[in-house]
C-alpha positions as CSV (number, residue, x, y, z in Angstrom):
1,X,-0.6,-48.3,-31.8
2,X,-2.1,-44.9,-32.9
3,X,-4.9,-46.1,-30.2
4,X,-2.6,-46.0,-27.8
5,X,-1.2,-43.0,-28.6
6,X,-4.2,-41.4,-28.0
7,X,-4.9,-43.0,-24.9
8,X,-1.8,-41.5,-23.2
9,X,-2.2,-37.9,-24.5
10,X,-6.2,-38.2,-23.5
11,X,-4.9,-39.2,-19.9
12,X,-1.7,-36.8,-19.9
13,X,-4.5,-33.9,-20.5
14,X,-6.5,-35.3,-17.9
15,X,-4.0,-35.8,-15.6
16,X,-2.9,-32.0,-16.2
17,X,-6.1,-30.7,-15.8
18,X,-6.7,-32.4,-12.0
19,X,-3.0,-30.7,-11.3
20,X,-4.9,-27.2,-11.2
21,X,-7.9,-28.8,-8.9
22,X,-4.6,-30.0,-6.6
23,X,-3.1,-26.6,-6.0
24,X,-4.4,-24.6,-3.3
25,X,-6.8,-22.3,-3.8
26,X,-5.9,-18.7,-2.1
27,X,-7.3,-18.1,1.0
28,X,-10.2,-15.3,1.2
29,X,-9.9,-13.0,4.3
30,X,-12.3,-11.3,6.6
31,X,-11.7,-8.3,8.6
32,X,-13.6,-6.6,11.1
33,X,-13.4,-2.7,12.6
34,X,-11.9,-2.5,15.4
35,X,-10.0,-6.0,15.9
36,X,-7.4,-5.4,12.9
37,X,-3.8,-4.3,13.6
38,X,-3.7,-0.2,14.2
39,X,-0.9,1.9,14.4
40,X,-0.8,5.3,16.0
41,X,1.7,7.1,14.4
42,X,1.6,10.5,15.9
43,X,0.0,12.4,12.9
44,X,-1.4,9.2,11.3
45,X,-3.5,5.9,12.8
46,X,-3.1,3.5,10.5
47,X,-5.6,0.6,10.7
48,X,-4.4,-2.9,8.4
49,X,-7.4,-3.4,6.9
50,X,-5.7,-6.3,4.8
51,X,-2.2,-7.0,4.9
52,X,0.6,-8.4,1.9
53,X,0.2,-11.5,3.8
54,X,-3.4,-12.0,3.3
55,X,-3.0,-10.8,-0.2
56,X,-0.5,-13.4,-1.1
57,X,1.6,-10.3,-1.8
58,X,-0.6,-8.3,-4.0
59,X,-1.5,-5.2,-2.1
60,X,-1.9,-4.0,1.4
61,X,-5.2,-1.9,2.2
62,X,-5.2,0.5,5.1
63,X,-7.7,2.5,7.2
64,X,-6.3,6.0,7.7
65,X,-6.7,8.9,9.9
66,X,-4.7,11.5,9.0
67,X,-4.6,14.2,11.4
68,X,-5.0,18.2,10.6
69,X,-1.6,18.9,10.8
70,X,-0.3,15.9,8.3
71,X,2.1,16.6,5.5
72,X,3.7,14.5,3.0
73,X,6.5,15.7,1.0
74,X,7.4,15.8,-2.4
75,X,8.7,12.0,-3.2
76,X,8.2,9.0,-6.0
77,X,8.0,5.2,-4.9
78,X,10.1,3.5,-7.7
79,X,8.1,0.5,-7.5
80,X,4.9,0.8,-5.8
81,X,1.3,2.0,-7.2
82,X,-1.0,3.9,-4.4
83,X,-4.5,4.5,-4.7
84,X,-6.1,7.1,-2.2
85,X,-10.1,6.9,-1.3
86,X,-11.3,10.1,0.3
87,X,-13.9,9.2,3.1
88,X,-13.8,12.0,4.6
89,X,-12.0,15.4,5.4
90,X,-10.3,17.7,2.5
91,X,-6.9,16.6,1.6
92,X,-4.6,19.0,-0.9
93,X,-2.7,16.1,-3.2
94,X,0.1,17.7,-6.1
95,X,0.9,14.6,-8.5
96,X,3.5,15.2,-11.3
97,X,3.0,18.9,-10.8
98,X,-0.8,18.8,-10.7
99,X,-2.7,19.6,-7.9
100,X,-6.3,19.2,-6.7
101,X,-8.2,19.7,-3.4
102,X,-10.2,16.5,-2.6
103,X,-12.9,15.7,-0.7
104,X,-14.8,12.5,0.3
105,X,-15.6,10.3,-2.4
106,X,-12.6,11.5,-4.5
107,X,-9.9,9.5,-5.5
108,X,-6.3,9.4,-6.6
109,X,-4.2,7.2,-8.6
110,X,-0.4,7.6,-8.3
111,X,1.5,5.0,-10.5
112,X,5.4,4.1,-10.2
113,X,7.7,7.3,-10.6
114,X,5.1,9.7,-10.1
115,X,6.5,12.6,-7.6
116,X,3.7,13.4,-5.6
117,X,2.9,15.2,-2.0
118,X,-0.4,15.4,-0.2
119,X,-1.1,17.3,3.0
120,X,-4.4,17.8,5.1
121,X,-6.4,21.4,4.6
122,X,-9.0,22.4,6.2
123,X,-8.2,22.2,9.9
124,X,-10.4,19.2,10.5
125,X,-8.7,15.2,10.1
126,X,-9.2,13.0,7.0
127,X,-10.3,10.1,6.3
128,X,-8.6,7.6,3.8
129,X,-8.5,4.3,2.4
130,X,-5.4,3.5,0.8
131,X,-4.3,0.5,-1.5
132,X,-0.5,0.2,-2.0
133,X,0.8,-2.3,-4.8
134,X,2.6,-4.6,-4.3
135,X,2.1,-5.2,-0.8
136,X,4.1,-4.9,2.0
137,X,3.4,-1.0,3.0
138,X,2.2,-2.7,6.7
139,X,6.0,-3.4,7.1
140,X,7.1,-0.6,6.6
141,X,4.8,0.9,9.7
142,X,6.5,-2.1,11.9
143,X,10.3,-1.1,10.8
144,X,9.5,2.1,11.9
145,X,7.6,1.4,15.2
146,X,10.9,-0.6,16.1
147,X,12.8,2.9,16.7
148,X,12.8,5.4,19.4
149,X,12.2,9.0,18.5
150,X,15.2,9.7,19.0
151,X,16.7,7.1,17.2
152,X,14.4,8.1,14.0
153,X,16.4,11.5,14.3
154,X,19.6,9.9,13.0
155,X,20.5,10.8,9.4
156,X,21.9,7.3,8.4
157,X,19.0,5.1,10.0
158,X,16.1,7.7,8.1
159,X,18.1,7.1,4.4
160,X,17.9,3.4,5.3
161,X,14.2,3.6,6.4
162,X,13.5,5.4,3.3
163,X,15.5,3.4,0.9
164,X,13.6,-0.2,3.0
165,X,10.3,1.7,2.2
166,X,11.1,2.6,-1.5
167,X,10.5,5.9,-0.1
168,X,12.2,8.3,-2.2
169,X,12.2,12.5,-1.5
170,X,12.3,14.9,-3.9
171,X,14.4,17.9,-3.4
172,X,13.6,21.2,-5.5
173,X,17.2,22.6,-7.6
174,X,17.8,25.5,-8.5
């Protein structure tokens, strides 16, 4: 009996271990310049380098110019974690009250909750690589490329946009 036993434990282990070797193993992903998905967002082209799709969710890498005259805001994502890669260009970023000039080859981590703001300097375009966790930050550049102009304009529709894009500003009090 205690034979037996064993038998059926040996085989239950053996039966778990070939369960792993029957899930599927995530796909890997290739991407070549110039035949991803780009965006040309007025002061930003946005190229999807790898999308939340491709990363079963994980992150979302993108490409970016941003032109001279590009300003972010002060804002915090509640739930997302963005890395920034300098390739090229000067960029000004202010992260919890902290601010640095950076230049290709720098890098900045923002984490959850961090108010942060970034704009260009230097009168030339930069050059960035960006990783957002967890993915998705691709949608967010299709929500808003479903708008007119003039439709982005509207009050109501830009607090939905931001709240969609965990996209949250940052006002200064008094």
């Amino acid at each position: 009996m205690a034979s037996r036993i064993l038998r059926l434990g040996v085989i239950s282990l053996a039966l778990a271990g070939l369960g792993a070797f029957a899930q599927e193993a995530p796909r890997h992903s290739f991407t070549f310049a110039g035949k991803r998905p780009s965006y040309d967002r007025k002061e930003v082209v946005s190229d999807i380098a790898l999308s939340s799709v491709q990363s079963e969710g994980r992150f979302s890498i993108l490409d970016e110019i941003w032109h001279s005259d590009f300003v972010v805001p002060p804002h915090f994502h509640a739930t997302h974690t963005e890395v920034f890669y300098i390739l090229g260009g000067s960029v000004e970023w202010t992260v919890n009250g902290e601010t640095h000039v950076m230049k290709t080859g720098d890098m900045v981590y923002i984490p959850p909750r961090s108010i942060h703001a970034v704009k260009v300097v230097g009168g030339k375009d930069a050059h960035m690589l960006m990783l957002y966790e967890a993915g998705g930050y691709e949608e967010h550049i299709l929500r808003e490329q479903a708008y007119t102009e003039e439709q982005m304009k509207d009050p109501k529709l830009k607090a939905e946009l931001r709240k969609l894009n965990d996209f949250n500003p940052v006002t200064k009090t008094k």
